[in-house]
C-alpha positions as CSV (number, residue, x, y, z in Angstrom):
1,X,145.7,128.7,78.2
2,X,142.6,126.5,78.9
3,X,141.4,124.0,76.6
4,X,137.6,123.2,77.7
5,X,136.9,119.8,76.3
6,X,133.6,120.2,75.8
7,X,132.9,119.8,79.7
8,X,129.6,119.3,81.2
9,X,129.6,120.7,84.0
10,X,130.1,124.1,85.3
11,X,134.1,125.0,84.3
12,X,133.2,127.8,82.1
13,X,131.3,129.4,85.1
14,X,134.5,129.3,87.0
15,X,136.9,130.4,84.4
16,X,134.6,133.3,83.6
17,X,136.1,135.9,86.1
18,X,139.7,134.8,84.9
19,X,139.0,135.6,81.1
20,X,140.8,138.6,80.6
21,X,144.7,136.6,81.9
22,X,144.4,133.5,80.1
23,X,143.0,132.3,76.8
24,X,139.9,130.2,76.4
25,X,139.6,127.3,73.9
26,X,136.4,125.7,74.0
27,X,136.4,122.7,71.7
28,X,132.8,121.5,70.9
29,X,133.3,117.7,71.0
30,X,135.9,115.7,73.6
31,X,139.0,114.9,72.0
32,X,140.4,112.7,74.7
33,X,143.7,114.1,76.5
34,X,146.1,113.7,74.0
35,X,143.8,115.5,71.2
36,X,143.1,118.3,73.1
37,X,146.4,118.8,74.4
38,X,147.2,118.8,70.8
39,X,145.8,122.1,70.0
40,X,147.0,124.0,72.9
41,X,150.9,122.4,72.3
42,X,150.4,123.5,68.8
43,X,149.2,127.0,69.7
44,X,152.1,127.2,72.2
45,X,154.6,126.3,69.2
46,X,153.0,128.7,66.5
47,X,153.9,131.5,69.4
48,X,157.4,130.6,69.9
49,X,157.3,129.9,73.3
50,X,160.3,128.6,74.7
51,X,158.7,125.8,77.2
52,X,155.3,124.0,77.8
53,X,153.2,123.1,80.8
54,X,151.0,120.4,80.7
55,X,148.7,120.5,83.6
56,X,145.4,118.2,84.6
57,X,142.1,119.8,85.2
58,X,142.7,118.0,89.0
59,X,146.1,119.3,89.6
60,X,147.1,122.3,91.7
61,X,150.4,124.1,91.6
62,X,152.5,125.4,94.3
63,X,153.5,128.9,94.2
64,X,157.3,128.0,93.2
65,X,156.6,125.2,91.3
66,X,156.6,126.5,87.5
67,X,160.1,128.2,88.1
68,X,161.6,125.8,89.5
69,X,161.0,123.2,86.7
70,X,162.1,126.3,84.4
71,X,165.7,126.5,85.9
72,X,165.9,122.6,86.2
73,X,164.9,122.4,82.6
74,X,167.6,125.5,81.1
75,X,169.8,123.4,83.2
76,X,169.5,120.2,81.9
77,X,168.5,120.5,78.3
78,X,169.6,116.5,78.1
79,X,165.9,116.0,79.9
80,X,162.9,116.5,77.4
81,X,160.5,115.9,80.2
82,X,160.6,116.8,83.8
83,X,157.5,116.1,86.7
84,X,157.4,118.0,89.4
85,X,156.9,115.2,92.5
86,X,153.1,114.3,92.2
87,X,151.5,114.2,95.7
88,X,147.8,113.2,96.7
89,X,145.3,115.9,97.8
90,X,146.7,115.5,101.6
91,X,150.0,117.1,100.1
92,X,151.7,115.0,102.3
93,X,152.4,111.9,100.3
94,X,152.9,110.9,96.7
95,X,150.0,110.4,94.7
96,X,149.4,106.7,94.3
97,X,149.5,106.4,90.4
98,X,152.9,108.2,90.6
99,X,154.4,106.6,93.2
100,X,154.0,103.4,91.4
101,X,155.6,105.0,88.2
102,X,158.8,106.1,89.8
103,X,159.1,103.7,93.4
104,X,162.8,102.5,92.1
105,X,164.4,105.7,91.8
106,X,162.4,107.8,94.5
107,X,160.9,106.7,97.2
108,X,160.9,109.1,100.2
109,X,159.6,108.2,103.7
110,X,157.3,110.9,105.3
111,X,160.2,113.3,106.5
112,X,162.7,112.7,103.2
113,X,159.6,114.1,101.4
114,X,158.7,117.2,103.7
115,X,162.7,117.8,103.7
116,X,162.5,117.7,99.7
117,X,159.2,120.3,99.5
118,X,161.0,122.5,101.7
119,X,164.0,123.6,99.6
120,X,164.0,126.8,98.2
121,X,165.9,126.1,95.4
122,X,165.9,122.9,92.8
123,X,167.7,119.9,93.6
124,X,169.7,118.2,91.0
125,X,166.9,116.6,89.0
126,X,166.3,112.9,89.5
127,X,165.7,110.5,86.5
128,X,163.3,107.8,86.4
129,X,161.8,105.7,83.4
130,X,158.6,107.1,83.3
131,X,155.6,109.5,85.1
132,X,152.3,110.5,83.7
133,X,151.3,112.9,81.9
134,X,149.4,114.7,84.7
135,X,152.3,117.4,84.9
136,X,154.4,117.8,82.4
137,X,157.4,120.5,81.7
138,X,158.5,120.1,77.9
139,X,160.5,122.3,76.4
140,X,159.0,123.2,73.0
141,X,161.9,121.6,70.8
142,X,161.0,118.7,71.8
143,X,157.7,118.4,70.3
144,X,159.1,120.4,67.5
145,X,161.2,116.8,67.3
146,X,159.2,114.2,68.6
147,X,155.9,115.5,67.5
148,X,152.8,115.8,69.5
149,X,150.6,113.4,71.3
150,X,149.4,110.2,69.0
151,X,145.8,110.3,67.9
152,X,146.0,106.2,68.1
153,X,145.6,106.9,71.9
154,X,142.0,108.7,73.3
155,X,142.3,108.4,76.7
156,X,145.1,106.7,78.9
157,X,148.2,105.3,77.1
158,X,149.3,108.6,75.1
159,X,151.8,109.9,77.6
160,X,153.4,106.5,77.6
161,X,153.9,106.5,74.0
162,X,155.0,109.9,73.9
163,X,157.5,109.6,76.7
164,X,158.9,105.9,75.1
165,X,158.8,108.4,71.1
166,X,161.5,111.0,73.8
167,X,163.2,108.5,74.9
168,X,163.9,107.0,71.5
169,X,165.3,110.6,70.4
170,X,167.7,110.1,73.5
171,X,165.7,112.7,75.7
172,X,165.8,112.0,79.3
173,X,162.8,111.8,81.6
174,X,163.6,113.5,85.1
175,X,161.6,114.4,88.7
176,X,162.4,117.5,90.2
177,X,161.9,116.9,94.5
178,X,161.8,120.3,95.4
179,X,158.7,120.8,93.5
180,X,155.3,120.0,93.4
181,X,151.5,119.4,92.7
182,X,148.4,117.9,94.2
183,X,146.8,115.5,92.4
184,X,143.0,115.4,93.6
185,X,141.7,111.7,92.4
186,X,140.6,109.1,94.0
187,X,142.7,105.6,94.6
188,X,142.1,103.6,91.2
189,X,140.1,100.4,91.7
190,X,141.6,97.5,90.4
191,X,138.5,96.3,87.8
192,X,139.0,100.0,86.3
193,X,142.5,100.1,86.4
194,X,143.1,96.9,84.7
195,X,140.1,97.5,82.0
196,X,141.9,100.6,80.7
197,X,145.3,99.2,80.7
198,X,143.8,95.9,78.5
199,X,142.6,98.6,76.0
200,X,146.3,101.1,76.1
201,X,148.6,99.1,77.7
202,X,149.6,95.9,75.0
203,X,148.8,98.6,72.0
204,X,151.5,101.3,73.8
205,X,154.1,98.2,74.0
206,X,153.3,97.3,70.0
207,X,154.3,100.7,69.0
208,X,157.1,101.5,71.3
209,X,159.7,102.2,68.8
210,X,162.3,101.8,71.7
211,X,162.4,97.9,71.0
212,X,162.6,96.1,67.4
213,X,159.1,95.2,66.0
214,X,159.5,91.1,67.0
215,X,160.3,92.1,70.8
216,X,157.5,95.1,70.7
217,X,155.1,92.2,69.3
218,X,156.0,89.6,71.6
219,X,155.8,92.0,74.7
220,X,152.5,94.0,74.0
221,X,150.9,90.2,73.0
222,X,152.0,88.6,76.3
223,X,150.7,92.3,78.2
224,X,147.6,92.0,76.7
225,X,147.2,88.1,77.5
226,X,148.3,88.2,81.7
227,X,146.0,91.8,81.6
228,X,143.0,89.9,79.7
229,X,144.0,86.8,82.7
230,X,143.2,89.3,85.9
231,X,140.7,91.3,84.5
232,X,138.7,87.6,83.9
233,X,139.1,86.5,87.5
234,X,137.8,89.6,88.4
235,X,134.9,90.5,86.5
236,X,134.3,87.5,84.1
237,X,133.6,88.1,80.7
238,X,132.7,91.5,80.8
239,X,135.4,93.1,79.1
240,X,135.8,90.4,76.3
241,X,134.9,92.9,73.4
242,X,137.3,95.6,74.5
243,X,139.8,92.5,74.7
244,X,139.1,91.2,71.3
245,X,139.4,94.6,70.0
246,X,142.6,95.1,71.3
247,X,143.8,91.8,69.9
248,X,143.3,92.9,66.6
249,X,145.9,94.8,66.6
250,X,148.6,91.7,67.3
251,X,146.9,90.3,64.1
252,X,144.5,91.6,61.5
253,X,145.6,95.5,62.2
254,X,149.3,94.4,62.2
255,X,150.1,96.5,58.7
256,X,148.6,98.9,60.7
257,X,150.9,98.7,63.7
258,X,153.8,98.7,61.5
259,X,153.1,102.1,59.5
260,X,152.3,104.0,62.8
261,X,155.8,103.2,64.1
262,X,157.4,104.1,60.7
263,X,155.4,107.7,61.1
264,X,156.3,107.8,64.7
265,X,160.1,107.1,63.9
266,X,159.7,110.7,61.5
267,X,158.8,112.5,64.3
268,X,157.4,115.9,63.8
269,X,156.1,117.0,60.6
């Protein structure tokens, strides 16, 4: 299944000759990741399948890959979400982004890696706190008990609420070694990076229902202050009205806060 998120450029040309194996959802407006991943998660529930694979439009997969997260996932129904290892477009080093997410629990030199990719069967899966949302194997039931992706998020920030909402239902978040997809982006530069984690970043930590609303509060505030800190030295005021949006939230949209983490403790409806 494709969701086409109202691209602009030429996708459906390319999924033309591929019509007939998969199913094409064109959507006519962009609904951000998390909305559009919506529908498809949605569709994939209403057909009672099993399992779902959540896949970037920049990804590629390697020919074993899907299975292998199959068997890890039938074998450890404990783990609501397990990544394949994320590697740059060389394919022979983690992708940057990723390796960030989970250096303390993995973090292979050059020949632990190669050694990893070249099993031909799944290792025991390796937990870590988090990895994005780039690829993703979820077995349905947990959406069917978490719910889907939170429309609070557009872009950036809804796979860290999702994956804090799992862990909060006591699901585990795991990395299987032995398999694996190339991520083709470029490095993140630092302005970018830190303007889109002032506007996701202190909101995710408000409404992470892991941690009692006081501590949520106090974190998400003091995230939002050190991001707001860097992203001044770098570009000035620039970003001061996504900053003061964001703020809001800490203060006059604070009810607001509040009822999203009672509907997020419901989970699915």
């Amino acid at each position: 299944m494709i969701l086409d998120n109202n691209s602009s450029d030429n996708t459906l040309d390319v999924i033309a000759p591929f019509l007939k194996k998969i199913k094409l959802i064109k959507l006519s407006s962009n609904l951000g990741f998390g909305g559009a991943n919506n529908i498809g998660i949605q569709k994939a529930l209403d057909a009672a399948y099993s399992h779902i694979f959540l896949l970037n439009q920049d990804a590629y997969v390697r020919p074993d890959t899907i299975s292998k997260l199959l068997i890890t996932a039938l074998e450890n129904p404990d783990y609501g979400i397990i990544s394949p290892l994320q590697l740059n477009i060389s394919g022979k080093a983690l992708d940057q982004v990723f390796g960030n997410q989970v250096r303390k629990q993995y973090n292979p030199d050059s020949e632990q890696l190669k050694l990893d990719l070249s099993q031909n069967s799944p290792s025991t899966v390796q937990e870590v706190k988090f990895a994005g949302a780039a690829s993703w194997f979820v077995p349905a039931e947990v959406f069917k008990k978490v719910g889907l992706f939170h429309p609070q998020f557009f872009h950036y920030g809804e796979d860290n609420n999702f994956a804090a909402r799992a862990q909060y239902y006591d699901f585990k978040i795991g990395i299987q070694v032995t398999a694996a997809v190339l991520h083709d982006r470029k490095p993140r530069e630092l302005p970018k990076f830190l303007s889109t984690k002032l506007r996701t970043f202190p909101l995710h930590q408000l409404l992470d229902i892991r941690k009692p609303f006081f501590i949520a509060w106090l974190v998400g505030y003091y995230q939002l202050m050190r991001t707001w800190s860097k992203l001044k030295k770098i570009s000035g005021e620039k970003h001061k009205t996504q900053y003061l949006e964001t703020r809001k939230w800490f203060f006059t949209h604070i009810k607001k806060a509040r009822e999203i983490r009672i509907e997020l403790k419901e989970g699915h409806k």
